[in-house]
GUFIVEX-230147 format. One line per 2 residues: number of its first residue (from 1); their letters; for each residue z, x, y of C-alpha. Coordinates in Angstrom, 2 decimals, always signed. Each point is the difference from the previous one (the first is absolute). Layout:
REM GUFIVEX-230147
NUM = a = Z X Y ~ ... .
//
This chain:
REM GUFIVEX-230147
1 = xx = +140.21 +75.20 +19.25 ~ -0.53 +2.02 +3.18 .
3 = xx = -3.19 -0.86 +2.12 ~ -1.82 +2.94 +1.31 .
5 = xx = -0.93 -0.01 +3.86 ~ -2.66 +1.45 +1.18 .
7 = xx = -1.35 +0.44 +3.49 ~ -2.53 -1.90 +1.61 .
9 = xx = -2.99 +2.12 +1.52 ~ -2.32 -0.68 +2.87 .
11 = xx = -2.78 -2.45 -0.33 ~ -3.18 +1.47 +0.72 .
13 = xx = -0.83 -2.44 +2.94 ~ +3.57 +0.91 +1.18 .
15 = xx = -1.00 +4.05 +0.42 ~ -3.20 -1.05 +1.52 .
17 = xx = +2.23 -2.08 +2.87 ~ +2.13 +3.12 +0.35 .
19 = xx = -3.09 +2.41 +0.21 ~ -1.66 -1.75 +2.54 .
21 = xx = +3.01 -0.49 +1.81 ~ +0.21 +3.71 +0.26 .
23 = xx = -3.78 +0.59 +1.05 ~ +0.50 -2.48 +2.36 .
25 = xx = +3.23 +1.71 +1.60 ~ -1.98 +3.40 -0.32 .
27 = xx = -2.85 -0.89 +2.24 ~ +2.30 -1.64 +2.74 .
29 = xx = +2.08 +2.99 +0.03 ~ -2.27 +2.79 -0.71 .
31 = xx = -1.49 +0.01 +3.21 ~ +3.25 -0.94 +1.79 .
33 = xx = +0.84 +3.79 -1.78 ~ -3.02 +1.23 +1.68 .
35 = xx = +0.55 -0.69 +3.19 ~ +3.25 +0.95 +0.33 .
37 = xx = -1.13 +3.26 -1.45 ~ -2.92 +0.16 +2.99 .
39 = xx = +2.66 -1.09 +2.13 ~ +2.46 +2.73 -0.48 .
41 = xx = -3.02 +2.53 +0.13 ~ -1.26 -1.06 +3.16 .
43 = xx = +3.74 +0.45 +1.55 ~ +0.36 +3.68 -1.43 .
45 = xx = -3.27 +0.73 +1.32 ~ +0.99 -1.01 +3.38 .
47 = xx = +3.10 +2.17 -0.21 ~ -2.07 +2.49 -0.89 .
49 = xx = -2.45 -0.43 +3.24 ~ +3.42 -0.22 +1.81 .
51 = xx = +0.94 +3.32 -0.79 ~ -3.20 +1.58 +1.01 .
53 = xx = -0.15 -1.29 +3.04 ~ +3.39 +0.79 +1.09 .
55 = xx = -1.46 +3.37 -1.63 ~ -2.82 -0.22 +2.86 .
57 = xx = +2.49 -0.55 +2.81 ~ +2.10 +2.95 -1.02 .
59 = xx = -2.56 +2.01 +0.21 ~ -1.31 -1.59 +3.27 .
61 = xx = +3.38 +1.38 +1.77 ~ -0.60 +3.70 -1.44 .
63 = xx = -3.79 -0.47 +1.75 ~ +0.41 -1.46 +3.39 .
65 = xx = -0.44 -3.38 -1.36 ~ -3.14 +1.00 -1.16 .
67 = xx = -0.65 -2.02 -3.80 ~ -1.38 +2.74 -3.00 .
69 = xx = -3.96 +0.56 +0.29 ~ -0.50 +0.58 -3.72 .
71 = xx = -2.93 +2.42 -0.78 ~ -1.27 -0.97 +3.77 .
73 = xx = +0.31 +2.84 +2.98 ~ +0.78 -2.80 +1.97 .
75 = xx = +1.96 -3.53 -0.23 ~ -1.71 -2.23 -2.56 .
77 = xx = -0.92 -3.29 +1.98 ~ -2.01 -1.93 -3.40 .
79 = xx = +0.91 -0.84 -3.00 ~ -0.15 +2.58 -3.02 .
81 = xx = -1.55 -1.64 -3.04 ~ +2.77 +1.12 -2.99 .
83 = xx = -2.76 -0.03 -3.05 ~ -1.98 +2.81 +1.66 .
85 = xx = +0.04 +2.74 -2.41 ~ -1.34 +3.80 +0.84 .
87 = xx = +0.89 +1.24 -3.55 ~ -1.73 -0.32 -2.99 .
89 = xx = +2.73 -1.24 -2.35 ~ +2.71 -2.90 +1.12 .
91 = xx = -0.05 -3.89 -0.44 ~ -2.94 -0.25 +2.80 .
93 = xx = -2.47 +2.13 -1.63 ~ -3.00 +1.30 +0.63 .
95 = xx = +1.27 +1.95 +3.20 ~ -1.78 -1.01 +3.56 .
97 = xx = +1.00 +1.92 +3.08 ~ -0.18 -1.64 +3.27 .
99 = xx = +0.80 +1.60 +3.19 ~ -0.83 +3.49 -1.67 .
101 = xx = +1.71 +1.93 +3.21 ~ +0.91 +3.07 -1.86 .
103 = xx = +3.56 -0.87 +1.83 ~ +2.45 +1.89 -2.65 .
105 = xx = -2.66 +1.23 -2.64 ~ +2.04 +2.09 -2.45 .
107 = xx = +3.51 -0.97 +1.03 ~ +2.33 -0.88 -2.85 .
109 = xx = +3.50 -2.25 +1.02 ~ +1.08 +1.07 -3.10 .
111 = xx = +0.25 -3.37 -1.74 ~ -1.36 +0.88 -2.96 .
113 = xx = -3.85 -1.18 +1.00 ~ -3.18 +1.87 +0.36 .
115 = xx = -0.40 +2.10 +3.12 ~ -1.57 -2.34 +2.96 .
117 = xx = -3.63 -0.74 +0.03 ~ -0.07 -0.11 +3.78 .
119 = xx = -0.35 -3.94 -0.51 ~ +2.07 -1.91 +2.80 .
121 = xx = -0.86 -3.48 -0.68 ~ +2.08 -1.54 -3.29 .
123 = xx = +1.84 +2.10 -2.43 ~ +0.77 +3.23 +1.84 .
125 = xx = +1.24 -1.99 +3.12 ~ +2.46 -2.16 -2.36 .
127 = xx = +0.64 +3.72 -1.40 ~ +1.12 +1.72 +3.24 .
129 = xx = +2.33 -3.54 +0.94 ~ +1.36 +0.38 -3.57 .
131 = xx = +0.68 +3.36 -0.16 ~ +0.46 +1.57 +3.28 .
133 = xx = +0.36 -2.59 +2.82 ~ +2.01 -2.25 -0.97 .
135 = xx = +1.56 +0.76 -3.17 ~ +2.64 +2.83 +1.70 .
137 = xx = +1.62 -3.56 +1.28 ~ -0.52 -2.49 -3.42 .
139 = xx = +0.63 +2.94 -1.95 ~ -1.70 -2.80 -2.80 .
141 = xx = -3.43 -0.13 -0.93 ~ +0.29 -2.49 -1.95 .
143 = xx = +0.42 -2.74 +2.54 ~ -3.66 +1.01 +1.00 .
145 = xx = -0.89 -3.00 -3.16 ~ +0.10 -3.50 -0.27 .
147 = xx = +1.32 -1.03 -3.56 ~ -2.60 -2.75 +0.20 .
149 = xx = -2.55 +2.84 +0.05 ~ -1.78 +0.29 -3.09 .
151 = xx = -2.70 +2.06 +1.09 ~ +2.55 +2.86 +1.35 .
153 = xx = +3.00 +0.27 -1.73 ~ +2.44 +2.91 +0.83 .
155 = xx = -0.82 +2.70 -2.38 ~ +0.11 +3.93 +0.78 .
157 = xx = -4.02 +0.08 -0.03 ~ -0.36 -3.02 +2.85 .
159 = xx = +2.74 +1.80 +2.45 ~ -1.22 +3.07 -0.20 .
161 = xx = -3.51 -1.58 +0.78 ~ +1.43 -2.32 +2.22 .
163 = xx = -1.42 -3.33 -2.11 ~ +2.57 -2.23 +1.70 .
165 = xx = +0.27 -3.70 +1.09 ~ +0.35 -0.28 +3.40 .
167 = xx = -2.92 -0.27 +3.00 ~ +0.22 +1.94 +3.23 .
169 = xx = -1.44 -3.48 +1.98 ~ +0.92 +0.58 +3.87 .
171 = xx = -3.58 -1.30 +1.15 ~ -3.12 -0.46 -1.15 .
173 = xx = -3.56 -1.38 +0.99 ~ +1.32 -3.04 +2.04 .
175 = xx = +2.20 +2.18 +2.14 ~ -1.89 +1.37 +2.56 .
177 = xx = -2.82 -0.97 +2.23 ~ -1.75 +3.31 +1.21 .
179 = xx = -3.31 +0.54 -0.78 ~ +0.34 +2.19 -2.68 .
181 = xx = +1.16 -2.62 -2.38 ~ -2.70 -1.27 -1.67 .
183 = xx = +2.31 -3.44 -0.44 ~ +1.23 -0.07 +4.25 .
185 = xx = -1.93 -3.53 -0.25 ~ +2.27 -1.21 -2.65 .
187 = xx = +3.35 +1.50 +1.34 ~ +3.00 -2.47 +0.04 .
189 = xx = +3.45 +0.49 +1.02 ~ +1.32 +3.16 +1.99 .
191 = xx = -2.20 +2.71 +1.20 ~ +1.89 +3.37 -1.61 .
193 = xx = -2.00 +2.27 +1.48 ~ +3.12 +1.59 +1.70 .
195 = xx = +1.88 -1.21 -2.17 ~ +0.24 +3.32 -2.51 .
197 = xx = +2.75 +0.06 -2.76 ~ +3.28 +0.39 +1.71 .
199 = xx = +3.73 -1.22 +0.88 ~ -1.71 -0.44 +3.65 .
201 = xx = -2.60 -2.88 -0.91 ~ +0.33 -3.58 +0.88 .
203 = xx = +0.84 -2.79 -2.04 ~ +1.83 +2.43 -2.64 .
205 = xx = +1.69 -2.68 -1.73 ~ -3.29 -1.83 -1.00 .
207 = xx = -2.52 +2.57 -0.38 ~ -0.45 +1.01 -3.77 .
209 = xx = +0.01 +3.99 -0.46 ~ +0.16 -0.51 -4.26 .
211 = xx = -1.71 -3.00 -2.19 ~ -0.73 +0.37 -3.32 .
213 = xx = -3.23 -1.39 -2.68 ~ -0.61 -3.51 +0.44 .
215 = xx = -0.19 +1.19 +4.25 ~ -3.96 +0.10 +0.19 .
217 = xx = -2.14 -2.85 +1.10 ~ -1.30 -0.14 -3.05 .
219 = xx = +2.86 +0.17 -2.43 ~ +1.99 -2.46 -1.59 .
221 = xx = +0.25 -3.87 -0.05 ~ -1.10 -0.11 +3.29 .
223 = xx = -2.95 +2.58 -0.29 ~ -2.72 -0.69 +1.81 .
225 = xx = +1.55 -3.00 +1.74 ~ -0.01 -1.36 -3.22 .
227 = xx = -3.40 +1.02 -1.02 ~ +0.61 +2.62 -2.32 .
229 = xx = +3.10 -0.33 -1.08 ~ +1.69 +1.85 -2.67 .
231 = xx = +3.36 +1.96 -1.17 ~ +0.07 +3.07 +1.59 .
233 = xx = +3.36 +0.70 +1.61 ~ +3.29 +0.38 -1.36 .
235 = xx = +1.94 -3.78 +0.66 ~ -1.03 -3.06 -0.55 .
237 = xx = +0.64 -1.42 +3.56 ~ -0.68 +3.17 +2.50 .
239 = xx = +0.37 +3.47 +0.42 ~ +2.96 +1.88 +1.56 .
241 = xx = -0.43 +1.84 +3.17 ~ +2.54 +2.41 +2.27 .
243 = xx = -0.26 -0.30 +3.41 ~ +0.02 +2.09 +2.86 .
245 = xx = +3.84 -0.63 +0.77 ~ +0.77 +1.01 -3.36 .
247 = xx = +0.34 -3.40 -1.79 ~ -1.63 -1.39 -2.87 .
249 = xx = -0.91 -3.35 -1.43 ~ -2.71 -1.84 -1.68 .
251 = xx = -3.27 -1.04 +1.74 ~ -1.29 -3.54 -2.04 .
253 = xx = -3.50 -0.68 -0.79 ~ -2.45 -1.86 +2.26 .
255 = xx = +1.41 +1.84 +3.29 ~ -2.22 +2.87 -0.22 .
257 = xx = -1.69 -0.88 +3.70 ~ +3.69 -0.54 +1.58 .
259 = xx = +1.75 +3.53 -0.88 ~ -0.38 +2.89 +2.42 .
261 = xx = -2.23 +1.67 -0.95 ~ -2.03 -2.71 -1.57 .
263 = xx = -1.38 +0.63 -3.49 ~ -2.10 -2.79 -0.57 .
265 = xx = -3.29 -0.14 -1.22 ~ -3.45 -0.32 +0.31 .
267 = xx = -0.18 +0.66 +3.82 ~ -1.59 -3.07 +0.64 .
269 = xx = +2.62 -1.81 -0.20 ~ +2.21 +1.75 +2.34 .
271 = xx = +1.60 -2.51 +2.32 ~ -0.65 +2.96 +2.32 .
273 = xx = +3.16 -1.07 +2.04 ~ +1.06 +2.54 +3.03 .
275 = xx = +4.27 -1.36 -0.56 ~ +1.78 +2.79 -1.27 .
277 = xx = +1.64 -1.47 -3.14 ~ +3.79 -0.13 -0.03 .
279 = xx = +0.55 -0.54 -3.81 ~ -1.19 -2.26 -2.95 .
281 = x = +2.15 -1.97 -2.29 .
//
């Protein structure tokens, strides 16, 4: 008489040790998977800052080394605040106009956006780079956004507002000591008063012309000086930035007082240092 074999299942306690075996592998490697993923963004977001600012430079040797001005009738020596929004539809909605000049009123780049609100500060200055400054030598728009960015993403409607990632950031309210800045008392690091946007400046190689979100005093892990600290920015350990030679790489958290121009924040706790700055880590 034949005997009939049969097969012999899992135990109950055994798929219970194989399940948790698997969770357990899952949350080691999940956020290995993560980071790599960051990783990887944060390195095609600095090719992309690499290509704009060779983009810059190109066009600085068509202008008598003169950098683009933007919507501005004259070089552009502060940072331009990228959320700014003159229209009333786009991801930074409701619309606020600052420096209402009138400069270009009307004028269309043909992009595909709504004619110019006269606007310089924030979306229309991002618009003229974009469109008609630099983009003859990118011929690319799309390298104008960080694929960390989750705010902007490159869709038809944000170029042809000019909703991109990147921050116009060659100086701000640390960077000069005349009287008419309101923050001369807190300055620290080079005066660039005469220093306007330029192949001709000093210190190109550590001067930032481009940061992106996560650049402001107040943003990020480090916001605040660690007072207010929360997520916005697009990596986890700093923001990218192009500088005025042309190259890129990321800026880390906590060195917000050391860059030139310094971004830190609140004022108070400038170090109000007169070195000019030759580079963080």
């Amino acid at each position: 008489m034949k005997r009939s074999v049969r097969s012999r299942g899992f135990t109950l306690i055994e798929l219970l040790v194989v399940i948790a075996i698997i969770a357990i592998l899952a949350a080691i490697l999940f956020p290995v998977f993560a980071q790599a993923r960051e990783s990887a963004r944060t390195i095609s977001c600095l090719s992309n800052m690499k290509q704009i600012g060779l983009g810059v430079r190109m066009y600085a040797q068509d202008y008598d080394e003169e950098f683009p001005m933007g919507t501005y009738p004259g070089p552009r020596n502060w940072e331009v605040n990228p959320d700014e929004n003159p229209y009333p539809t786009g991801p930074d909605a409701p619309n606020q106009c600052l420096d209402n000049f009138g400069l270009g009123k009307g004028f269309n780049p043909g992009d595909g956006g709504p004619p110019y609100a006269g606007c310089s500060y924030g979306y229309e200055f991002y618009r003229t780079l974009m469109t008609v400054q630099v983009n003859p030598y990118t011929k690319n728009k799309t390298i104008w956004y960080c694929p960390s960015d989750s705010h902007h993403r490159p869709s038809a409607d944000n170029i042809a507002l000019g909703a991109q990632s990147y921050h116009w950031f060659p100086a701000w309210i640390y960077s000069f000591r005349a009287s008419w800045n309101p923050f001369a008392a807190n300055a620290t690091g080079a005066d660039l008063s005469n220093e306007n946007p330029s192949e001709k400046i000093s210190n190109v190689s550590t001067r930032i012309l481009f940061g992106e979100p996560g650049m402001f005093g107040w943003d990020g892990p480090d916001g605040c000086d660690g007072a207010c600290v929360n997520a916005n920015g697009n990596h986890q350990r700093g923001y990218n930035c192009i500088f005025f030679d042309g190259h890129a790489k990321l800026v880390h958290y906590h060195t917000k007082w050391k860059t030139n121009p310094a971004s830190g924040w609140p004022p108070n706790e400038s170090p109000m240092d007169p070195i000019s700055y030759t580079g963080v880590d």
